[in-house]
C-alpha positions as CSV (number, residue, x, y, z in Angstrom):
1,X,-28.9,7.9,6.6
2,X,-30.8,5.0,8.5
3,X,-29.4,4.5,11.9
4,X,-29.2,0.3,12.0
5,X,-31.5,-0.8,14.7
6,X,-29.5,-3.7,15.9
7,X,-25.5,-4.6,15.9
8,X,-26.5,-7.4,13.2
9,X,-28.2,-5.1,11.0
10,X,-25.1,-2.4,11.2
11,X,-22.6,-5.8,10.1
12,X,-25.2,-6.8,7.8
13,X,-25.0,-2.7,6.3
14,X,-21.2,-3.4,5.8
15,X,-21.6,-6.7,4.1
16,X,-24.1,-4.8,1.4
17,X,-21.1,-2.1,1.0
18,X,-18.4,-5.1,0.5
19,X,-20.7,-6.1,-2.5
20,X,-20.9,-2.9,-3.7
21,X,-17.2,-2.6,-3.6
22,X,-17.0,-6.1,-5.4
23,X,-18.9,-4.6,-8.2
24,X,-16.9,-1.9,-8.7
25,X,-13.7,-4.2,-9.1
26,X,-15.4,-6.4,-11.1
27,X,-15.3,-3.5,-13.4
28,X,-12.0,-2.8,-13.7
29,X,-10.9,-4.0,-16.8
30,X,-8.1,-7.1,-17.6
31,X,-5.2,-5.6,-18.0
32,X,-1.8,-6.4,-17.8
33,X,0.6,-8.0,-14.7
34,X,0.9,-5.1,-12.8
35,X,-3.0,-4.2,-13.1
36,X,-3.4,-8.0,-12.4
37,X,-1.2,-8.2,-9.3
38,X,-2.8,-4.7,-7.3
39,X,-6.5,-6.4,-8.5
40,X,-5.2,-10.1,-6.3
41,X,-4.4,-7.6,-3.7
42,X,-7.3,-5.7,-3.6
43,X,-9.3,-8.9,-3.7
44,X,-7.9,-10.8,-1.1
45,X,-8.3,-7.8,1.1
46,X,-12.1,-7.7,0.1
47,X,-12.1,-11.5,1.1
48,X,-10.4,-11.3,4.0
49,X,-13.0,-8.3,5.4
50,X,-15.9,-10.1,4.0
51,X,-14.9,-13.2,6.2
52,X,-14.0,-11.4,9.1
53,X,-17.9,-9.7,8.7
54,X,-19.2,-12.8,8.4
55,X,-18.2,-14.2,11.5
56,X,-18.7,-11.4,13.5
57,X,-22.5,-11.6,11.8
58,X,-22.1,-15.4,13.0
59,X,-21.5,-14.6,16.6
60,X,-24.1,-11.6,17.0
61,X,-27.1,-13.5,15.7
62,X,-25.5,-16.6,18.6
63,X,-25.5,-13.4,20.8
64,X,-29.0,-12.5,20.1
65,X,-30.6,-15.8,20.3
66,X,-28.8,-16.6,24.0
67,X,-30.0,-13.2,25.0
68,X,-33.5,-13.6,23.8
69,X,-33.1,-17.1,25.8
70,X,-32.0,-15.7,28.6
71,X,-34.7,-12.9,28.8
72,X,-37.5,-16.3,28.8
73,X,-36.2,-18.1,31.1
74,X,-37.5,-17.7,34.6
75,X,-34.9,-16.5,37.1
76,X,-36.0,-19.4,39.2
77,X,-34.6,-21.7,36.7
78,X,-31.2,-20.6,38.3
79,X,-29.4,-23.6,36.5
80,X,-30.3,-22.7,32.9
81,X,-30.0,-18.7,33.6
82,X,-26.3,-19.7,34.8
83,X,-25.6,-21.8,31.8
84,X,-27.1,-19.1,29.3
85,X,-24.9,-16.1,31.1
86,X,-21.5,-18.4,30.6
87,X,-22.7,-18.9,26.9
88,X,-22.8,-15.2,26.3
89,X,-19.8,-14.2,28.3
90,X,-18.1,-16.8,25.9
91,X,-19.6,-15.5,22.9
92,X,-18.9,-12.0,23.4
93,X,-15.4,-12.7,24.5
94,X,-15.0,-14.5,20.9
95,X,-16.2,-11.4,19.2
96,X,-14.2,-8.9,21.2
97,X,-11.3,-11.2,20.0
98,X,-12.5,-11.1,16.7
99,X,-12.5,-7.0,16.9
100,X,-9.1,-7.3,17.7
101,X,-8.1,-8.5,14.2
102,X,-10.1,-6.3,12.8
103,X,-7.7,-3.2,13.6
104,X,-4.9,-4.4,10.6
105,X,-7.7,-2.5,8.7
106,X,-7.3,1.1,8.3
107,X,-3.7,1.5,9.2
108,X,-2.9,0.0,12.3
109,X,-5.5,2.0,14.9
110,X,-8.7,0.8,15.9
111,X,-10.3,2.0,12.8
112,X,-12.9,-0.8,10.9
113,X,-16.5,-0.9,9.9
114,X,-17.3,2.4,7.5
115,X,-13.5,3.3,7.6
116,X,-12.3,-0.3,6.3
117,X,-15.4,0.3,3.9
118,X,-13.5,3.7,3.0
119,X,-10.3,2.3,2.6
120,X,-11.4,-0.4,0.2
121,X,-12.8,1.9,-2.1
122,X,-9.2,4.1,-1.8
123,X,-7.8,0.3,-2.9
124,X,-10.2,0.0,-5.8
125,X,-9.6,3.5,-6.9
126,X,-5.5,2.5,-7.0
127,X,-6.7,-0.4,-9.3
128,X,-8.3,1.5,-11.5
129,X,-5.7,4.3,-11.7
130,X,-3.3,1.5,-12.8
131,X,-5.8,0.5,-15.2
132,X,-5.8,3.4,-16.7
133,X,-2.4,5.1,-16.4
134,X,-1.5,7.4,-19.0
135,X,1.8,7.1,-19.6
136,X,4.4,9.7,-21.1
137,X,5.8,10.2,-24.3
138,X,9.6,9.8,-25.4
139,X,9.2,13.1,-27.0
140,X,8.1,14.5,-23.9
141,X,10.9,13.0,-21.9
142,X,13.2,14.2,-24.2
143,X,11.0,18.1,-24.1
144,X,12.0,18.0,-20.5
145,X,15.6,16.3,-19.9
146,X,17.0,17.8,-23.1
147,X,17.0,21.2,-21.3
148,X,18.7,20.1,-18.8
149,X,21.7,18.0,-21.0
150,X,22.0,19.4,-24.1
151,X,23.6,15.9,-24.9
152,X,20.6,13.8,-23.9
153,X,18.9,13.0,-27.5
154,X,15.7,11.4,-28.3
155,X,17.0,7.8,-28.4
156,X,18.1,8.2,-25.1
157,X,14.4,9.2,-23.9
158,X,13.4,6.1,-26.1
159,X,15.6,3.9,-24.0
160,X,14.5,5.5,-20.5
161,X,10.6,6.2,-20.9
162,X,9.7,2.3,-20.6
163,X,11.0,2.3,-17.2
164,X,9.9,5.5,-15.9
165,X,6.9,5.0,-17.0
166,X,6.8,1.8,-15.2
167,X,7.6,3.3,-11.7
168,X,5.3,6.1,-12.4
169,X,2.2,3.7,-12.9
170,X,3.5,1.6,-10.2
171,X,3.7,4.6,-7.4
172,X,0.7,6.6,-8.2
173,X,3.1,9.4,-9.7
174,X,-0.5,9.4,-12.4
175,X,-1.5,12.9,-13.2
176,X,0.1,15.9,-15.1
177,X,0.6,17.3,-11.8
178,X,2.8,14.7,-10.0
179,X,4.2,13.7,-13.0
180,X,5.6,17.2,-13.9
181,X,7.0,17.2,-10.4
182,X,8.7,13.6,-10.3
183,X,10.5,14.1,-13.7
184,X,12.1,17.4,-12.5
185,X,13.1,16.3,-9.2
186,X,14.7,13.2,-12.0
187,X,15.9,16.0,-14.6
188,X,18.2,17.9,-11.3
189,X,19.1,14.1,-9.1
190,X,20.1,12.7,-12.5
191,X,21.9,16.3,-14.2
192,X,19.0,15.3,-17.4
193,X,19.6,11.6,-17.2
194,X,23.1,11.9,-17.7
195,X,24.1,9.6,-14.5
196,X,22.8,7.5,-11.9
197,X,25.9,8.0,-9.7
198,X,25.6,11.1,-7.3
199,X,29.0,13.2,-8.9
200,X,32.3,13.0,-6.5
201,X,35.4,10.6,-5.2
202,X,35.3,8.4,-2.7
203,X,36.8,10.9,-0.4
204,X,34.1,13.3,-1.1
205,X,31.7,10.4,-0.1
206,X,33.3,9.8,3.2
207,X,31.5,12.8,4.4
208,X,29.0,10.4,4.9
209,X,30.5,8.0,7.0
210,X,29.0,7.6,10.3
211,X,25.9,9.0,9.2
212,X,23.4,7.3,11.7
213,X,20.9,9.0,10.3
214,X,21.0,7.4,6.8
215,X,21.9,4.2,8.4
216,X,25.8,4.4,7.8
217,X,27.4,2.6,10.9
218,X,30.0,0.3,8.9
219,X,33.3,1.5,7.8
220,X,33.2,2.6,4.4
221,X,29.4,2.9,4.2
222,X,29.7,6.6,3.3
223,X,30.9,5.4,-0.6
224,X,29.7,2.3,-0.6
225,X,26.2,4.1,0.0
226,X,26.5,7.4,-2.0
227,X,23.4,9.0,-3.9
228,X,22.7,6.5,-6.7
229,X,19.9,6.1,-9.1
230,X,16.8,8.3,-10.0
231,X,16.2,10.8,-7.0
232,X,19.9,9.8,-5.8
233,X,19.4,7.5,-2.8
234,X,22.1,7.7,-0.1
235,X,22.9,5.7,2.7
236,X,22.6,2.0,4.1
237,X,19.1,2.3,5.8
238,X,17.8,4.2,2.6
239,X,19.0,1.8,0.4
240,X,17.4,-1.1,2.6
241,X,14.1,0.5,2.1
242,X,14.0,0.9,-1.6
243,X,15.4,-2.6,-1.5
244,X,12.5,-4.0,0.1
245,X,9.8,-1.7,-1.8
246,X,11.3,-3.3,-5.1
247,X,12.2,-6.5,-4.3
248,X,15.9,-5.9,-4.6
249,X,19.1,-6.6,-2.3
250,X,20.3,-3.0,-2.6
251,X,22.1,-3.5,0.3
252,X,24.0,-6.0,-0.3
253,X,24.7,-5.3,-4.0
254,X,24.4,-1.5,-4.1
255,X,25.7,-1.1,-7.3
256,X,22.3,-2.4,-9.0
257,X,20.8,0.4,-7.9
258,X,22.2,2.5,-10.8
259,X,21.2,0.8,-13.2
260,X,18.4,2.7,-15.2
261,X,15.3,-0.1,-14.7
262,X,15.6,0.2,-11.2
């Protein structure tokens, strides 16, 4: 590994990795809105570091030039040698500013340079992963549901595969593995896709009044919140949360989130 033998050349090192990163999106195929919409992502975040690079490059080469300035001028030219020291303090106040912004990247802590690098290539690997999801079968949703309800049949997978599919390739749920795992926590929440509605009466969901924990501080937010939808969410805060994930008002109209596309 080649240490960089100047703070210019270590930004300039990061702007090379950017364009390597570029090239890999660039080769993500066109694919559909979804693939489309995590690419615009990706590739605003990739313009967004590139620019933040580039200015930083824009103040260390100012940096170096007022330094190699300073280092000529005579320190009997006290006037100049003041007027070059207040340049740099400027300058180097701008770029510890700039710093600053540059912690959003990698998860909040002061993390940038080869991390953001690493965490762009994590981005571009989601693309790609979208790209190329390979989704399941309605015979395969049937294989597993139908031995949980006897009664589920294969037009009923036929109905319900399109949208788990969906939230599968959306959520990264993309290998045997995970998928395995996310259909049987479905299969148990759901009793085989027979409901969306966790079973019981409103006065078995009253248990869950007062329930700070999930968010339940209202009256009546104990059944107005009870387990609903794939993997049963309960309570207000809960519901807030998948709400804002999905771009839905669960909250407000709870009752949506039964319904199977959600």
């Amino acid at each position: 590994m080649t240490i960089p033998t100047s703070p210019a050349e270590s930004i300039r090192q990061q702007l090379g990795r950017l364009d390597q990163a570029q090239t890999e999106l660039d080769g993500v195929p066109t694919g559909d809105t979804l693939t489309e919409s995590f690419r615009e992502k990706t590739q605003q975040r990739l313009n967004d570091r590139r620019a933040l690079l580039n200015n930083e490059l824009s103040l260390q080469n100012d940096l170096d030039q007022l330094q190699a300035r300073l280092r000529e001028t005579p320190a009997t030219d006290k006037q100049t040698v003041a007027e070059l020291k207040k340049s740099i303090a400027e300058k180097q106040k701008a770029k510890a500013n700039l710093l600053k912004s540059q912690r959003s990247f990698g998860g909040g802590r002061r993390q940038f340079g080869d991390v953001c690098i690493a965490c762009m290539s994590k981005e571009i690997q989601r693309v790609k992963d979208v790209a190329n999801y390979q989704p399941i079968s309605a015979q395969q949703l049937y294989d597993v549901m139908h031995q949980r309800n006897p009664q589920f049949t294969l037009a009923d997978a036929e109905r319900h595969v399109g949208p788990l599919n969906d939230a599968m390739r959306e959520f990264a749920i993309n290998t045997p593995q995970r998928q395995a795992a996310f259909l049987s926590q479905v299969a148990v929440e759901t009793d085989g896709l027979r409901t969306f509605n966790e079973y019981g009466s409103n006065r078995y969901f009253a248990r869950y009044n007062n329930r700070r924990d999930l968010g339940n501080t209202e009256p009546g937010d104990g059944p107005r919140f009870h387990g609903r939808g794939a993997i049963q969410t309960t309570g207000r805060a809960n519901y807030r949360r998948v709400g804002q994930a999905l771009g839905v008002d669960f909250e407000n109209s709870p009752e949506l989130l039964a319904e199977p596309e959600h």
